[in-house]
C-alpha positions, 0 to 999 in steps of 0.5 A: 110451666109444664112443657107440651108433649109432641105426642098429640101434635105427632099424631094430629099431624099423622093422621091430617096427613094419612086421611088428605092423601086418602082425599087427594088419591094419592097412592105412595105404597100399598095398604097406604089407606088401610086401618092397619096403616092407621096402626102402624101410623099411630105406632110411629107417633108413640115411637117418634115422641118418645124418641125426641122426648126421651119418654121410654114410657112410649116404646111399648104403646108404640111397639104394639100398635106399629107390631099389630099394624105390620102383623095384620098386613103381613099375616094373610100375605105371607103362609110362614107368619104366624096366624095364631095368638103366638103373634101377639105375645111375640110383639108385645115381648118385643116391646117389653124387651125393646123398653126394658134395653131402655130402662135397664130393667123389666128383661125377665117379663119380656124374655117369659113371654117371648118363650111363652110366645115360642112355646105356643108357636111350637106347640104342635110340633112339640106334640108330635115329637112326644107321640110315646108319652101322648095321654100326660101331652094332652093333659097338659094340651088341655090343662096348660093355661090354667098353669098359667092362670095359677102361676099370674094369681100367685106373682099378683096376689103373694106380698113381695119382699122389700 
């Protein structure tokens, strides 16, 4: 017999519980009744299961949901947050990292995007700092993400070798 996975009764559990003190009005912390603490509820579940189940599988789910819940929280109230899609690619690398700790593999993925993530988060900054050489700056300013798009094409569509 397959065993049951905490997962739904984790989540089940979570939301009875984030929706009755919406009902009861009972208010233990700001932004308690919010969507993004909806998130980051959801986030908990994955993390939690996963933990009890030793399921690395939930890490990233459970990462990305808790990350976004805090970032959109956070991100209005706080001006150093980053506001921009650097954000993002620093909480999924942060999950891709946290699971590839876990798994023993997948550090490269995680590390790219963090530096991917660095390099947007930066990129203005860098800008400036190369006044001297601004026209090849904006060229790659305006041609960068097709870099990118070349580089994925290429890891997607060439054969690896066994």
């Amino acid at each position: 017999m397959k065993k049951l996975s905490l997962l739904p009764g984790i989540i089940l559990l979570g939301i009875g519980i984030f929706y009755s003190l919406q009902k009861l009005n009972i208010h233990l912390f700001e932004n308690q009744q919010s969507w993004q603490g909806l998130l980051i509820l959801l986030g908990a579940a994955f993390l939690i299961s996963g933990h009890f189940e030793k399921d690395n599988t939930a890490i990233l789910p459970g990462i990305l949901l808790f990350g976004l819940g805090i970032h959109f929280i956070y991100q209005p109230k706080l001006p150093t947050w980053p506001d921009h899609p650097a954000a993002f690619l620093f909480i999924l690398s942060i999950g891709m990292l946290l699971t590839a700790m876990r798994t023993k593999s997948g550090y490269a993925t995680g590390l790219l995007l963090l530096a991917i993530g660095l390099f947007l988060h930066f990129f203005q900054t860098i800008i400036q700092s190369f006044s001297i050489v601004e026209n090849g700056v904006k060229l790659i300013e305006t041609y960068w993400s097709f870099l990118m798009i070349l580089i994925g094409a290429l890891l997607v569509f060439v054969k690896r070798k066994k």
